[in-house]
ChimeraX commands (.cxc) that place a marker at each C-alpha (Angstrom):
marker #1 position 64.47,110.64,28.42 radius 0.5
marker #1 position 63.23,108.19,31.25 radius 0.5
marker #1 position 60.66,109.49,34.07 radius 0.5
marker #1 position 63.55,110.48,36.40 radius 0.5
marker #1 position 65.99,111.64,34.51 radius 0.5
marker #1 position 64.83,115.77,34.24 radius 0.5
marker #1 position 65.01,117.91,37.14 radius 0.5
marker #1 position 63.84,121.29,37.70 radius 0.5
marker #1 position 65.68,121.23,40.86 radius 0.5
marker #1 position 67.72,118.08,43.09 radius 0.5
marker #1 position 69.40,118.09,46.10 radius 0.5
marker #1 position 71.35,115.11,47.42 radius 0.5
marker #1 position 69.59,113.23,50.47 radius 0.5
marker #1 position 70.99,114.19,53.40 radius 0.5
marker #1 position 68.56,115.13,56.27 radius 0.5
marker #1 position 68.69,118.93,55.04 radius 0.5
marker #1 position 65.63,120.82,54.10 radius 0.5
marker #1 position 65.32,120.47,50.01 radius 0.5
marker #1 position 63.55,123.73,48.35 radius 0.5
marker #1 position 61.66,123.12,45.60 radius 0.5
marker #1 position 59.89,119.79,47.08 radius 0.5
marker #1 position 60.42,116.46,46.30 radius 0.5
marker #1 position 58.55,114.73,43.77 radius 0.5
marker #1 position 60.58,111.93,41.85 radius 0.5
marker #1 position 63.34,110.51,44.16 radius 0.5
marker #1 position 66.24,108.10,42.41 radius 0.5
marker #1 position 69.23,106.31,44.27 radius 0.5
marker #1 position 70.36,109.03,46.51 radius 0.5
marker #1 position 68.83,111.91,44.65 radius 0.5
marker #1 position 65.72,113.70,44.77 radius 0.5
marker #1 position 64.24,115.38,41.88 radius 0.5
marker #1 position 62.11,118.00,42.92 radius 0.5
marker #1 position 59.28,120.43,41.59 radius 0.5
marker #1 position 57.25,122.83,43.77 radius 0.5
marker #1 position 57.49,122.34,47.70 radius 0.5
marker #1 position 59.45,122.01,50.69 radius 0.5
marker #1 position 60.11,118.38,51.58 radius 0.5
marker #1 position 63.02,117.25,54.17 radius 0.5
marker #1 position 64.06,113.60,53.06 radius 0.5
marker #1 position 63.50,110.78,55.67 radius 0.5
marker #1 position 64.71,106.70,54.99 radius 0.5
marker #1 position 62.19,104.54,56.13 radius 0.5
marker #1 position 62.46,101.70,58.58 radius 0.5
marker #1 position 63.09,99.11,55.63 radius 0.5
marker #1 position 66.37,101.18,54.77 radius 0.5
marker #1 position 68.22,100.68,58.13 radius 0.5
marker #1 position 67.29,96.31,57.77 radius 0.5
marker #1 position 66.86,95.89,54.43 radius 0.5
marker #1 position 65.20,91.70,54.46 radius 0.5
marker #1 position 66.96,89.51,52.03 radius 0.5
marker #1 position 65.49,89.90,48.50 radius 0.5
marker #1 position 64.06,86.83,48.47 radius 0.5
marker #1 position 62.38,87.01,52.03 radius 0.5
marker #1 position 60.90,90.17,50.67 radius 0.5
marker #1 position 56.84,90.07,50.62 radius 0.5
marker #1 position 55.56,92.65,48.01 radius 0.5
marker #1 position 51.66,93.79,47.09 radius 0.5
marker #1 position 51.90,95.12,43.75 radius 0.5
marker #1 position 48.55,96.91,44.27 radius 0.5
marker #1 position 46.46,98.82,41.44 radius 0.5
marker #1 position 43.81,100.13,40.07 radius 0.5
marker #1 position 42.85,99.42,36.32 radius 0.5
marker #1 position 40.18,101.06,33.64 radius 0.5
marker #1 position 40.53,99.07,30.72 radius 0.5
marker #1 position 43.16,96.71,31.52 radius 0.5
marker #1 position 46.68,98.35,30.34 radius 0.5
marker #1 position 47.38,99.03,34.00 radius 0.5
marker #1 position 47.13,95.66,34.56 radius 0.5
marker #1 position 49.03,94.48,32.03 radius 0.5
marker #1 position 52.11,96.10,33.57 radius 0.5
marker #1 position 51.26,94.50,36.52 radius 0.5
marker #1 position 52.02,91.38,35.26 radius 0.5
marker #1 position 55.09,92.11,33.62 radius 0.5
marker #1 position 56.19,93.40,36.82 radius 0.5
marker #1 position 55.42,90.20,38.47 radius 0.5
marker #1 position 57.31,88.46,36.25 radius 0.5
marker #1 position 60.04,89.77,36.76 radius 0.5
marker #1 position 60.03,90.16,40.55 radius 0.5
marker #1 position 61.67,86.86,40.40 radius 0.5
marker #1 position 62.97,87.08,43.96 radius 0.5
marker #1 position 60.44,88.45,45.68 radius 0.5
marker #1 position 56.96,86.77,47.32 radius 0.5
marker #1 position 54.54,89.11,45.06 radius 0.5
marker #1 position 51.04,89.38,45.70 radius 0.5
marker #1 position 48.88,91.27,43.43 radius 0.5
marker #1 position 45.63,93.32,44.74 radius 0.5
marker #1 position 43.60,94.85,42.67 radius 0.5
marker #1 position 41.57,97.90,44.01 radius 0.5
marker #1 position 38.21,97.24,42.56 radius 0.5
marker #1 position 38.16,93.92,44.10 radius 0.5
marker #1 position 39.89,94.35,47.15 radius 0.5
marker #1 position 39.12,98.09,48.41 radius 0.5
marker #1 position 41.00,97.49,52.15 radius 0.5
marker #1 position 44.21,95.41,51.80 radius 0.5
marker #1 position 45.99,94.93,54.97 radius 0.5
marker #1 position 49.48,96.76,53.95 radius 0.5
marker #1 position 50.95,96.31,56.99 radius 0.5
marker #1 position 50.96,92.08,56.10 radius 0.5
marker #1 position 53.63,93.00,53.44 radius 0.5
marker #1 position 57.28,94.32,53.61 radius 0.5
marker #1 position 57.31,96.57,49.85 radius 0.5
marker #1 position 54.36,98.31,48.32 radius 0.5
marker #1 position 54.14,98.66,44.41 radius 0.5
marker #1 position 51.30,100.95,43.45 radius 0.5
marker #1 position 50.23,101.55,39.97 radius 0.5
marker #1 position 47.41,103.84,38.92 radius 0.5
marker #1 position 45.94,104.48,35.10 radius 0.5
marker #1 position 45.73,108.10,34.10 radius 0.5
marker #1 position 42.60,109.03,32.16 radius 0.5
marker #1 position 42.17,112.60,30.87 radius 0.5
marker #1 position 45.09,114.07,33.07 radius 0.5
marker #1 position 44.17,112.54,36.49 radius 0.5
marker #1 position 44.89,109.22,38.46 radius 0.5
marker #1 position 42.04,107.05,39.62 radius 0.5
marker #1 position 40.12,108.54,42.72 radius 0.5
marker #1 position 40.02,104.76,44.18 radius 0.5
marker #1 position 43.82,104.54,44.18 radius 0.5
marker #1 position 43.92,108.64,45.78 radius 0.5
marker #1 position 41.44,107.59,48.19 radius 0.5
marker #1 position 43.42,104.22,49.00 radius 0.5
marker #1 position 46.80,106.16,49.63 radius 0.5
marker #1 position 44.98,109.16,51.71 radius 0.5
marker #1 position 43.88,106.53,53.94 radius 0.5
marker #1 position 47.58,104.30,54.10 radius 0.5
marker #1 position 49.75,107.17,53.93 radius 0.5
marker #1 position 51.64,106.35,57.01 radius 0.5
marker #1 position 51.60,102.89,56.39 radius 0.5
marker #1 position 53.20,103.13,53.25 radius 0.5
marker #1 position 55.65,105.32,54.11 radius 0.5
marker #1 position 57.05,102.63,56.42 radius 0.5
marker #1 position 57.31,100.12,53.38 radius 0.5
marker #1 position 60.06,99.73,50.65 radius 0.5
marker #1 position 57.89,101.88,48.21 radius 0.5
marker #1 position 57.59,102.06,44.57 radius 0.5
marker #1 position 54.89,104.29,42.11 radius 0.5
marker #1 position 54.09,104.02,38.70 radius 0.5
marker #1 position 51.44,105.09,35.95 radius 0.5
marker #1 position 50.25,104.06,32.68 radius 0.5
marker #1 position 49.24,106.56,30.38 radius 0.5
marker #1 position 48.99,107.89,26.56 radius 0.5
marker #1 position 50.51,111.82,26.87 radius 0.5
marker #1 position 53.01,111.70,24.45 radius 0.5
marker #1 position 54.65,115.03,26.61 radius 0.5
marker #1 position 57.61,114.10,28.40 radius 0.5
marker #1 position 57.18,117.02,30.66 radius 0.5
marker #1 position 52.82,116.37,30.88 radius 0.5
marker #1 position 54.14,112.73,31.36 radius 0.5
marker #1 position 56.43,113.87,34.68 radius 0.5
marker #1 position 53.50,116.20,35.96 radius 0.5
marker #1 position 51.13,113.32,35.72 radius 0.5
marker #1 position 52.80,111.29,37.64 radius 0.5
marker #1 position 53.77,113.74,40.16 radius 0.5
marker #1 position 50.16,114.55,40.62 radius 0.5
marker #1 position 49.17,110.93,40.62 radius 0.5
marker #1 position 49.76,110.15,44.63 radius 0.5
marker #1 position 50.84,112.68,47.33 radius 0.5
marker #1 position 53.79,114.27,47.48 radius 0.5
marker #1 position 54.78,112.69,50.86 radius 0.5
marker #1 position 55.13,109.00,49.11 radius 0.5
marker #1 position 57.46,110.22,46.48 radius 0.5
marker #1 position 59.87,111.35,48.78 radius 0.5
marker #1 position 59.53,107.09,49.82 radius 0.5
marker #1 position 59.97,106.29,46.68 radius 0.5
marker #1 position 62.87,104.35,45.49 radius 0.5
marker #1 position 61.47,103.88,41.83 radius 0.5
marker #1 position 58.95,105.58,39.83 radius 0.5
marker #1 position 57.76,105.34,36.19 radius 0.5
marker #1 position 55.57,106.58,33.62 radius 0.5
marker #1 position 55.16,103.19,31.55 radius 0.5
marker #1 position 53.29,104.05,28.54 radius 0.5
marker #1 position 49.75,103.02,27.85 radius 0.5
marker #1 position 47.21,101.70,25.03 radius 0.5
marker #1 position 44.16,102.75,23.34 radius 0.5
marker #1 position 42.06,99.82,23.37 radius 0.5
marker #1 position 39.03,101.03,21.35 radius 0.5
marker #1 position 36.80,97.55,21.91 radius 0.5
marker #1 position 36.74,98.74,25.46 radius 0.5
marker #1 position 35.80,102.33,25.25 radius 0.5
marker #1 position 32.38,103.70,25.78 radius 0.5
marker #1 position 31.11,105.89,22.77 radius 0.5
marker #1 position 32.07,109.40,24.38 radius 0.5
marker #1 position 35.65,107.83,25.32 radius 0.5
marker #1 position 35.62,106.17,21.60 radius 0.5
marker #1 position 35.00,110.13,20.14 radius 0.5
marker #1 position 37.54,112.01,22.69 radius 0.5
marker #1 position 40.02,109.57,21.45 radius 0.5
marker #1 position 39.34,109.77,17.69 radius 0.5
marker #1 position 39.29,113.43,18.01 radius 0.5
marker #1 position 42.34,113.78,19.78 radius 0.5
marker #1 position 44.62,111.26,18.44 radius 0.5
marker #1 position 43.52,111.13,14.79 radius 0.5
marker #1 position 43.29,107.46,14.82 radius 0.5
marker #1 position 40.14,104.68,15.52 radius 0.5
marker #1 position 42.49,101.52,15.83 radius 0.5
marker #1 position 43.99,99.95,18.79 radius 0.5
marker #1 position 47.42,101.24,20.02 radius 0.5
marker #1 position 49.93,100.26,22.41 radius 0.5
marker #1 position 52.90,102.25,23.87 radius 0.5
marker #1 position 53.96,100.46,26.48 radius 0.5
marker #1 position 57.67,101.06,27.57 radius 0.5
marker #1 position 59.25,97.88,28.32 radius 0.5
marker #1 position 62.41,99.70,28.51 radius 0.5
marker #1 position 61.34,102.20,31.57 radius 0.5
marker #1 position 59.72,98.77,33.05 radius 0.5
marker #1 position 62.81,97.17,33.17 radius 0.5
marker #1 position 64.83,100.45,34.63 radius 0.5
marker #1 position 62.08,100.23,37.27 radius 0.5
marker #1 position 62.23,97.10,38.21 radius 0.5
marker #1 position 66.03,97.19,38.28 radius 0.5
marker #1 position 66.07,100.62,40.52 radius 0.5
marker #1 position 63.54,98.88,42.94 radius 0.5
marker #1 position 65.63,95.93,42.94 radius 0.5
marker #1 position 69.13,97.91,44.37 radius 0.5
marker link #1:1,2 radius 0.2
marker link #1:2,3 radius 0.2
marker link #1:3,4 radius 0.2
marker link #1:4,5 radius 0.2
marker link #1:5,6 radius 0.2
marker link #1:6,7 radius 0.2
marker link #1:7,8 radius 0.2
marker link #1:8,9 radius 0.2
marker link #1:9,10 radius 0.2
marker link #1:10,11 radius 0.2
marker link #1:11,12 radius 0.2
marker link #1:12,13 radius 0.2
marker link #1:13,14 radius 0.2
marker link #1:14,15 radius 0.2
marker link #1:15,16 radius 0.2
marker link #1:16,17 radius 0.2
marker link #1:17,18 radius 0.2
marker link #1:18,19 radius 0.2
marker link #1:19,20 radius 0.2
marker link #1:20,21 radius 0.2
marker link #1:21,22 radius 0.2
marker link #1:22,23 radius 0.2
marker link #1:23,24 radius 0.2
marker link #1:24,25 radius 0.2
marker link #1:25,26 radius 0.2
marker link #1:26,27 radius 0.2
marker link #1:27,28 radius 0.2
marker link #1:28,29 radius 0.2
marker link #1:29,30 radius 0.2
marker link #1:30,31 radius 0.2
marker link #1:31,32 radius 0.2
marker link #1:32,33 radius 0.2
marker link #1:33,34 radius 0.2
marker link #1:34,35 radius 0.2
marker link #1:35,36 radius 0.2
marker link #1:36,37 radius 0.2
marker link #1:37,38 radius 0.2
marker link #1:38,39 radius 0.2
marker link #1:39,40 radius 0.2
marker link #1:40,41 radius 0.2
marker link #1:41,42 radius 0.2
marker link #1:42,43 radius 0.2
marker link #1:43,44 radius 0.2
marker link #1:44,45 radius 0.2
marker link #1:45,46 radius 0.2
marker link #1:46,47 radius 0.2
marker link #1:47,48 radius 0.2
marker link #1:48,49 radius 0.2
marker link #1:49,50 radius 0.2
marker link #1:50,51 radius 0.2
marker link #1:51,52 radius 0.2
marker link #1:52,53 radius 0.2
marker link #1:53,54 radius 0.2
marker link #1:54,55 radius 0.2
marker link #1:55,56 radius 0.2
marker link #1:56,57 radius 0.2
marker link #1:57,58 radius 0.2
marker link #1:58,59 radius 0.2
marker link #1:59,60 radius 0.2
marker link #1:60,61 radius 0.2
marker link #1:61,62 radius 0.2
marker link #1:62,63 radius 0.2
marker link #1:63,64 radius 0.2
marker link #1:64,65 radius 0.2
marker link #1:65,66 radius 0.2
marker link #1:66,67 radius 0.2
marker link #1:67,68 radius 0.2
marker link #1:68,69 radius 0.2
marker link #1:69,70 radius 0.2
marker link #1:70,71 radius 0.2
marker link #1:71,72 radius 0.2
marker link #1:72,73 radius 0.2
marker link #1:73,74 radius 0.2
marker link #1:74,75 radius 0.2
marker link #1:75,76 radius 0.2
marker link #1:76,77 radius 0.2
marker link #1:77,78 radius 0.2
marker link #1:78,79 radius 0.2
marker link #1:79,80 radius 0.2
marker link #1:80,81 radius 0.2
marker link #1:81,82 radius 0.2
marker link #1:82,83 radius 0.2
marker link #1:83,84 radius 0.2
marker link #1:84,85 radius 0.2
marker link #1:85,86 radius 0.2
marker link #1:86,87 radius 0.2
marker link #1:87,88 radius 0.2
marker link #1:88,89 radius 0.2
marker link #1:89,90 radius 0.2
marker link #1:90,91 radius 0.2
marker link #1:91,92 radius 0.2
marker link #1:92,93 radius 0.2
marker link #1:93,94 radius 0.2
marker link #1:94,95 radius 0.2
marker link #1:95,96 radius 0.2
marker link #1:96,97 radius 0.2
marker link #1:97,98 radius 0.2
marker link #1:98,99 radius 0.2
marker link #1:99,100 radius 0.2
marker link #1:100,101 radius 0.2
marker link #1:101,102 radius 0.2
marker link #1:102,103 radius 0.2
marker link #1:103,104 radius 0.2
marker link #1:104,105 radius 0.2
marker link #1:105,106 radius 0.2
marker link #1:106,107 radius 0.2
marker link #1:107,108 radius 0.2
marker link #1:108,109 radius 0.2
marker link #1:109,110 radius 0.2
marker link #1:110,111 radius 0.2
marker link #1:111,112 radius 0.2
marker link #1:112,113 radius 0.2
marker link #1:113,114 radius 0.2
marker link #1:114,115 radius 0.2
marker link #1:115,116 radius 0.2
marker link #1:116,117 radius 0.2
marker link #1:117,118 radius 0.2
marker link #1:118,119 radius 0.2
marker link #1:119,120 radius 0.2
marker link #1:120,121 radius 0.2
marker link #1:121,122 radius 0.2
marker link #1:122,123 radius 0.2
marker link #1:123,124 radius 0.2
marker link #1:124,125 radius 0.2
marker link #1:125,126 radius 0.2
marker link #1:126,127 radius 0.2
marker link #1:127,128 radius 0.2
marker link #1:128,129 radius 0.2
marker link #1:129,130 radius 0.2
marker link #1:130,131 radius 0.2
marker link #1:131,132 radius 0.2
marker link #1:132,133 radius 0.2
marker link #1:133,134 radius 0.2
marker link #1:134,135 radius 0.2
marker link #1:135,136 radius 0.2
marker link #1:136,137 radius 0.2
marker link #1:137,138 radius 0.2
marker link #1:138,139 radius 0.2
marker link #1:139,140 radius 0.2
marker link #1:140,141 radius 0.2
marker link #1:141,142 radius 0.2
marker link #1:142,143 radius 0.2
marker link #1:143,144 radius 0.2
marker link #1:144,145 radius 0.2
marker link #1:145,146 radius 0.2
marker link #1:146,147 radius 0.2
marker link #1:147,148 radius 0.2
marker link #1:148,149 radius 0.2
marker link #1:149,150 radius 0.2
marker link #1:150,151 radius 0.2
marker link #1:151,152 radius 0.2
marker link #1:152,153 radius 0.2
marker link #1:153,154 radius 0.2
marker link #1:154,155 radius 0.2
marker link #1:155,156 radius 0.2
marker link #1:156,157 radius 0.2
marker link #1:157,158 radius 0.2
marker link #1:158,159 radius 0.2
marker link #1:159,160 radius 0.2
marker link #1:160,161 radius 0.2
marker link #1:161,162 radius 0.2
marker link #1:162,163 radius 0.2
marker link #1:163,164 radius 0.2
marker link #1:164,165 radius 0.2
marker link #1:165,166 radius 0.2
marker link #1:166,167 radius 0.2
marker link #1:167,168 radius 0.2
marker link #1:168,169 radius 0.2
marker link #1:169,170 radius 0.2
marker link #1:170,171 radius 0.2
marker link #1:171,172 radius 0.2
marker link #1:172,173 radius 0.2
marker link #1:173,174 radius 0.2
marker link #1:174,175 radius 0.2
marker link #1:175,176 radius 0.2
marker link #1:176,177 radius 0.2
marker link #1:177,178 radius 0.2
marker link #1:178,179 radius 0.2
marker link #1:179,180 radius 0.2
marker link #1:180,181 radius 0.2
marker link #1:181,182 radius 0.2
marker link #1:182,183 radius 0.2
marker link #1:183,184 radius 0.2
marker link #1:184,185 radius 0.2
marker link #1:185,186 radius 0.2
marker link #1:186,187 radius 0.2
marker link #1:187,188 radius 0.2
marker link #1:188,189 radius 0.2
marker link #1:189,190 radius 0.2
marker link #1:190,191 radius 0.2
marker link #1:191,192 radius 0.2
marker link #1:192,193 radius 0.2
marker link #1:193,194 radius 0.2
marker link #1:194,195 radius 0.2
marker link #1:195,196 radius 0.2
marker link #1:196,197 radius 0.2
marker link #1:197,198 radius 0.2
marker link #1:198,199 radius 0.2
marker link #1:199,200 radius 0.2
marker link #1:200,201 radius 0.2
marker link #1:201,202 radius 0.2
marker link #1:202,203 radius 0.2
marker link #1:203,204 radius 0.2
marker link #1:204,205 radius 0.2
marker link #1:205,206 radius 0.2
marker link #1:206,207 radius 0.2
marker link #1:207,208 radius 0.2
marker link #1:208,209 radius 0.2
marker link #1:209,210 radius 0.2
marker link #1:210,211 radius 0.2
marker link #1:211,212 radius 0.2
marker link #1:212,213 radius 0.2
view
């Protein structure tokens, strides 16, 4: 089951007050989980630019590099697009308003995205919402349902309703880049002390392909 395919509630977009609030929004649909949220298409929506005249900031934030490692595959295969790619510990204050899409990615580590990449949409909000907008994290919950929660809770409510693609895209435990307490959490809770990596090509692709329409 991919990242937007359960709904506790949807209602079709269609300017009408959705109960329920919108969390995870797909094509015309938006999947919805605990608040009131009326649908609105932004400006990009009414002229949609030529794909390949398209500027897009894939921007992110990283811990140990998995997040970034999505990035790129995402680059790759933004094949008609102009993609630049910002990363938040570098660049704290990217101009978003030099770019017609917005990708954002975020790691989650121990339930909760990074506070650089909360802090960086709390200050764009309204600038994002006026982009062709896409969200995803990277992550090790095995849940499907933790998995949806965590990226719900990831960035505000308002820029999922945006959202034409989101994704949880799987994650690694990369052990040679852990601090000791990380190293111990990890070994504790996931029975193992080797490298792992879980990261879902497949729900890349489908997000790609859905911000792509």
């Amino acid at each position: 089951m991919n990242c937007t395919s359960y709904v506790d509630r949807m209602a079709t977009v269609n300017g009408k007050l959705a109960r329920n609030g919108a969390f995870f929004m797909s094509n015309r649909k938006i999947f919805l989980t605990n608040r009131w949220f009326t649908p609105v298409y932004p400006a990009y929506k009414q002229e949609k630019l030529k794909q390949e005249d398209m500027k897009t900031a894939i921007i992110f934030t990283s811990k140990h590099g998995t997040t970034e490692k999505v990035v790129q595959m995402l680059a790759k295969r933004l094949t008609g697009n102009q993609v630049s790619i910002i990363d938040l510990k570098k660049e704290q204050h990217p101009n978003v308003d030099s770019y017609d899409a917005i990708i954002l990615g975020t790691s989650i580590y121990a339930g909760a995205s990074s506070k650089t990449m909360q802090r960086f949409c709390k200050e764009n909000i309204e600038s994002l919402k006026q982009k062709r907008l896409a969200l995803f994290v990277c992550g090790m919950e095995p849940d499907s349902a933790k998995q949806r929660r965590e990226l719900a809770n990831a960035y505000p409510p308002e820029l999922h309703g945006y959202a034409v693609s989101n994704c949880f895209a799987g994650g690694e435990f990369l052990f040679e880049k852990m601090n000791f307490f990380e190293r111990a959490i990890i070994k504790r809770i996931a029975k193992t002390d080797k490298n792992v990596s879980q990261i879902k090509e497949d729900e890349v692709d489908r997000f790609v392909a859905e911000y792509e329409l």
